[in-house]
N, C-alpha and C positions, 0 to 999 in steps of 0.2 A: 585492580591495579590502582596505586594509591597517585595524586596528580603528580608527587616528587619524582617518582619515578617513570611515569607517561611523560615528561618533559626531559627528565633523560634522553630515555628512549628515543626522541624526536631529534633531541639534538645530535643523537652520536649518527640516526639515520641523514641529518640535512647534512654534517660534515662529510660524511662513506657515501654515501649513492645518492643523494641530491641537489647536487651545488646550483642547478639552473632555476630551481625553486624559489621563492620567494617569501615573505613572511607577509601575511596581510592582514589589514584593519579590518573589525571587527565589520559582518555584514550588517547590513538597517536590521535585517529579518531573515529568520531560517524559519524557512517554512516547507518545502516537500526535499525528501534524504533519498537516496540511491549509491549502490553501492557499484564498481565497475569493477574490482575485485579487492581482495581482504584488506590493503591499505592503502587503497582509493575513495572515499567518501565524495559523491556531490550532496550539494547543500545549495537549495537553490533562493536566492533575496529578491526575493518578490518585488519588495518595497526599492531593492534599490535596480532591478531589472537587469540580473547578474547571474551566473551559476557559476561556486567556486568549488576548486576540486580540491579537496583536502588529502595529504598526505598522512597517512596511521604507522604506528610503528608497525613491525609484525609481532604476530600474535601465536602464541601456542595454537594448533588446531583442537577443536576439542574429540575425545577420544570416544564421547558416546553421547546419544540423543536422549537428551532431559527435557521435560516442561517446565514452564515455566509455570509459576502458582502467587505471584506475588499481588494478592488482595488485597488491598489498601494502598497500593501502590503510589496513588497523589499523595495521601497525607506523608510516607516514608518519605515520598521526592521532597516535599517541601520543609520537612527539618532538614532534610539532608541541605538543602538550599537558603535556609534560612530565612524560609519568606512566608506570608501564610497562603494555606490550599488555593486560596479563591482568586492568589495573588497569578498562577500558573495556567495558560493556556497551552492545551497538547496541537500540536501540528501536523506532524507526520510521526513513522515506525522504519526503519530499517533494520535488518539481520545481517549482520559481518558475517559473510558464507564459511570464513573459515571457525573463528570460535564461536559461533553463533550468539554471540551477546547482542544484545538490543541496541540500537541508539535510536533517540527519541529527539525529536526538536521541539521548540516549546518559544513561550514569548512568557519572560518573568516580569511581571510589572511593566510590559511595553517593551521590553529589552530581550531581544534573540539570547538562545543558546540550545544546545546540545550536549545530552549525557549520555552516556555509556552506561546501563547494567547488563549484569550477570542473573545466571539463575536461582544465586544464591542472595539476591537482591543486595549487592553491591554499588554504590552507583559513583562514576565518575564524572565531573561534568569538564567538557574537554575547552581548552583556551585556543578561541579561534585566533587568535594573536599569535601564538608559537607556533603555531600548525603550519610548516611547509605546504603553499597551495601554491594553483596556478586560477586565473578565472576568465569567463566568455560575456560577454554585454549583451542580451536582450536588445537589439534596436528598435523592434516597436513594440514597445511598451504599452498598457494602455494608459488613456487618461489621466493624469491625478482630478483634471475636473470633474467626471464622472461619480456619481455616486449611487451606491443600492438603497433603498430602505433609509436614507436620512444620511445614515452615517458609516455605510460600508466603501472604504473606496474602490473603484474598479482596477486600482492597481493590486489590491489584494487577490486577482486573479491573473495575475502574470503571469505567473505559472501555477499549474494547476495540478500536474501529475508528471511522473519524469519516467523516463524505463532506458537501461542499457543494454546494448544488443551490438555485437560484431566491432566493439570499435567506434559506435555511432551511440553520442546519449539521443535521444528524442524528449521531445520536451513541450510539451501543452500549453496551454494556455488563450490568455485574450490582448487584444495588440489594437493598436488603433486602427484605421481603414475602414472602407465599405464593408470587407471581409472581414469581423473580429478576432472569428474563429480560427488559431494557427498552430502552426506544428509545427517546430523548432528541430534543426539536423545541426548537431554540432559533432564532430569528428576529436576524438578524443587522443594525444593530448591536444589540447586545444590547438586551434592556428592562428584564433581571431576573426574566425570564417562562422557564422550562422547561418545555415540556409534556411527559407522561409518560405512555409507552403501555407496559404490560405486553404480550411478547408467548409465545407458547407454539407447539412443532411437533409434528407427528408424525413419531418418528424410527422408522423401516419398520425398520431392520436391530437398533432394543432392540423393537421394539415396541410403543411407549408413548407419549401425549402427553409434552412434555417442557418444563416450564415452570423450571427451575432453567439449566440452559445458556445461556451468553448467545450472542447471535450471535459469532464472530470476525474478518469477515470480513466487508464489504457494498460495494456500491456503486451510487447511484442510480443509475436505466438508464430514459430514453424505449422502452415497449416497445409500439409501434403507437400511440403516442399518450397511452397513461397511466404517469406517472412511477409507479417499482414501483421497493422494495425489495430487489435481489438480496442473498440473503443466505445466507453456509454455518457451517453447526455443524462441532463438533468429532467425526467418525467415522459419515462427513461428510454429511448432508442440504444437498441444494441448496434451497433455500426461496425465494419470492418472496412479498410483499406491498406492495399499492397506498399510496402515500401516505396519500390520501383518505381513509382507514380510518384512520390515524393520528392522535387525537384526545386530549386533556388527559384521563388517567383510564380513558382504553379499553383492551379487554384483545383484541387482536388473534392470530385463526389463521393462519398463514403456511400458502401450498401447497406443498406437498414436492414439488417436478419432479424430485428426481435423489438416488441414492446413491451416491456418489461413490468408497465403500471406506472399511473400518474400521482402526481403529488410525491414526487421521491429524487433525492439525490444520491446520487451511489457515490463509495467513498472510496472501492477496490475492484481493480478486475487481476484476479489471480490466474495463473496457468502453472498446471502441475499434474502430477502421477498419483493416485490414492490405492489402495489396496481392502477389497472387503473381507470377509470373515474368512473364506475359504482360499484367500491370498492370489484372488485375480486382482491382475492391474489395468487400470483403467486411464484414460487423459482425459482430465474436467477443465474448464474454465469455470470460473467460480465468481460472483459481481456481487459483492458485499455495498449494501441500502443501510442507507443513513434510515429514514422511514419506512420500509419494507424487509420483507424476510431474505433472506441472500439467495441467489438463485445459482443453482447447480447444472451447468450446460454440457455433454461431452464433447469434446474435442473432435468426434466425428462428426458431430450434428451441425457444432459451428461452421466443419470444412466443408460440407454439403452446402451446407447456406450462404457459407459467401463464394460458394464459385453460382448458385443461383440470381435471377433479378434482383432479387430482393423486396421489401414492400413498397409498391408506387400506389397507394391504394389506403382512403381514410380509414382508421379505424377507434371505436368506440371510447369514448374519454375512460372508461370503466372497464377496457378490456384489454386484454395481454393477444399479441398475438405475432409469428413465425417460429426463430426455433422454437426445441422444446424444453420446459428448463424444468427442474424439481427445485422446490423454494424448501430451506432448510430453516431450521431454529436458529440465528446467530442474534438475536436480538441484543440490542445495547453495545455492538463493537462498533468504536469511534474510526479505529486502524488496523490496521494489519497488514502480515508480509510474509512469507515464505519462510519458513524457519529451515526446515533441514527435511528430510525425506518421508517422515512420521510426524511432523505438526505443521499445524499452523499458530502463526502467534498475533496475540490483537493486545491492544488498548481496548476495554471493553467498562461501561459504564457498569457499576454495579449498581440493581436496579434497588437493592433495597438497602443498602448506607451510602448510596450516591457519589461513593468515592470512585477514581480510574484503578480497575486493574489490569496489571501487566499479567497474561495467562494465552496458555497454551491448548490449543481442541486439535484432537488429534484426527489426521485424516482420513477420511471416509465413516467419520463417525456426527463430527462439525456439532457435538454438542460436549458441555460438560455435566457429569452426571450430579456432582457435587450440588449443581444451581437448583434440583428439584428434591422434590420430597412427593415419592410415588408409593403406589404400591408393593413394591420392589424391595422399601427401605423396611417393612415391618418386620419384627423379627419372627414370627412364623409361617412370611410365606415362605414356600414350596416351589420349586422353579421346576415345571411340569415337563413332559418331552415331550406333547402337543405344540406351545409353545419355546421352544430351543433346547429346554431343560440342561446340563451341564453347560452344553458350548454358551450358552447365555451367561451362565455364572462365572465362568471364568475369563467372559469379558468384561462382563461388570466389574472384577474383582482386578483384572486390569488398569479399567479407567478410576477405578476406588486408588490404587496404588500411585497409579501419576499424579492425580489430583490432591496427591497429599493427604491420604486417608488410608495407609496401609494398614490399620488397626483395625479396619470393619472391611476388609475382606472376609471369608469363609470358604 
């Protein structure tokens, strides 16, 4: 969709169905996206301690599930932008549930914005200026005096992670107070109302309650019936807490189900449906590591564990320990987000021309076969029936197709 026409689009929507709407100035910063449905976008300004809800035209739905395979993806974005690669910092990933196109947030040269692609590596980059929005204030923000490392500020963690659920965004991040640690309830369409939960963990592997960390990382989860909090710290506690408990003012104990490994910041916690070879389904929670391999938890093991104590109990700076997780290959994804019922989609560093790609790993597989060169790739083996022998080939020859290699199937 070319921008003459996305600005159409918007205008004929703000005259027909959004008069109460507004037009707003450009945010300081867009930094984590959430979607509340196909022409809802939040977009949340860290820097100015804000989340604004952008209105989208509508969009065709799309008629079938494609990967995404866009390799070189920064260097594409930044002709498209006309700025150089090095000029573009990535932020967050969202997927428009209905056409599943991407929107990315990014900081060009110190200056926010947000683009829209497609699968066919299309990219629009949208004018936060036309966009009918409404927005909500962050009131405790953190610090601007605060700073990480020299020169990180602590308002760069305003928010941190956003997830929508029932009509309620939730919303992360770090705030001033005794408590840093908080969790934002804002009732959508806005009212002007945030309510504000202090929350605090015990992290088993410092030993210590931990009320300065903010979450990184959450996403609501139906878990046997009571919507809950999934949520992972940095080095890394897996944490759950119940909505319910979420209250304007209250200061909330998360259960620690899980250590996840130190020295790591996790950058995703997904919840989803996958399906193996023989077409059972499964429900995973999935916590994508910035430093660490991503871990694969199911959904039943999570809802055992947080109706359990949880860990009150130290545990070793080198050791993983409550649920139980399978740690998967995802190395190098900076992002990622729920694409449609057969993928997932990341920003994924590519490890050997160091550009960002936009790509798709399909579920219950979580690797892409493209990225290696095994024994598999020679052209006289033999795909045995000891091990899988045809049904292996004709998965292969699956993920050979999506990943944009339909020439070396067999």
């Amino acid at each position: 969709m070319n921008k003459t026409l996305l600005t159409f689009l918007l205008s004929t929507a703000t005259l027909v169905s959004l008069p109460a709407l507004a037009l707003a100035d450009a945010p300081q910063s867009a930094t984590v996206l959430e979607f509340a449905d196909p022409t809802t976008l939040f977009v949340a300004d860290s820097a100015g301690a804000a989340i604004h809800a952008y209105t989208l035209p509508d969009m065709a739905p799309a008629t079938r599930s494609a990967p995404y395979n866009l390799e070189g993806f920064s260097r594409t974005l930044a002709v498209s932008l006309g700025v150089a690669e090095a000029d573009i910092a990535f932020n967050d990933l969202a997927v428009n549930p209905a056409n599943q196109a991407a929107f990315v947030s990014l900081s060009v040269g110190g200056s926010p914005a947000v683009v829209m692609v497609t699968q066919d590596g299309a990219i629009t980059q949208l004018d936060l200026t036309t966009l009918p929005s409404t927005s909500a204030p962050l009131g405790l923000a953190a610090e601007d005096g605060v700073t990480f490392w020299r020169d990180i500020p602590a308002a760069a963690l305003t928010v941190t992670d956003m997830d929508f659920s029932d009509g309620t965004l939730f919303v992360s991040g770090l705030s001033t107070g005794e408590f840093a640690s908080t969790l934002n309830q804002i009732a959508y369409p806005f009212d002007g109302v945030a309510q504000n939960t202090s929350v605090e963990v015990y992290h088993a592997v410092h030993d210590q309650m931990e009320t300065r960390a903010p979450i990184r990382a959450m996403e609501i989860v139906d878990l046997d019936g009571v919507q809950t909090v999934v949520a992972a710290y940095t080095c890394t506690p897996l944490v759950t807490m119940p909505t319910a408990e979420l209250a304007d003012g209250a200061h909330v104990t998360g259960t620690t189900i899980a250590e996840l490994g130190y020295g790591n910041t996790p950058l995703e916690v997904l919840s989803f449906t996958a399906y193996d070879m023989q077409q059972n389904a499964s429900q995973f929670v999935l916590v994508i590591n910035r430093e660490l391999q991503a871990d694969l938890i199911s959904l039943d093991a999570v809802t055992e564990a947080a109706n359990g104590p949880g860990l009150t109990t130290p545990v070793a700076m080198m050791s993983e320990a409550g649920v139980e997780t399978s740690q998967i290959p995802m190395s190098g994804v900076y992002q990622a987000a729920d694409q449609d019922p057969q993928f997932l989609l990341t920003l994924k560093r590519n490890l050997d021309t160091g550009a960002m790609d936009l790509v798709s790993f399909r579920k219950g597989v979580y690797l892409r076969l493209s990225d290696f060169i095994s024994e598999y790739d020679f052209p006289d083996y033999e795909y045995a029936d000891n091990q899988g022998g045809e049904a292996i080939r004709g998965f292969h020859n699956l993920l050979k197709a999506e990943e944009g290699f339909p020439d070396l199937t067999e």
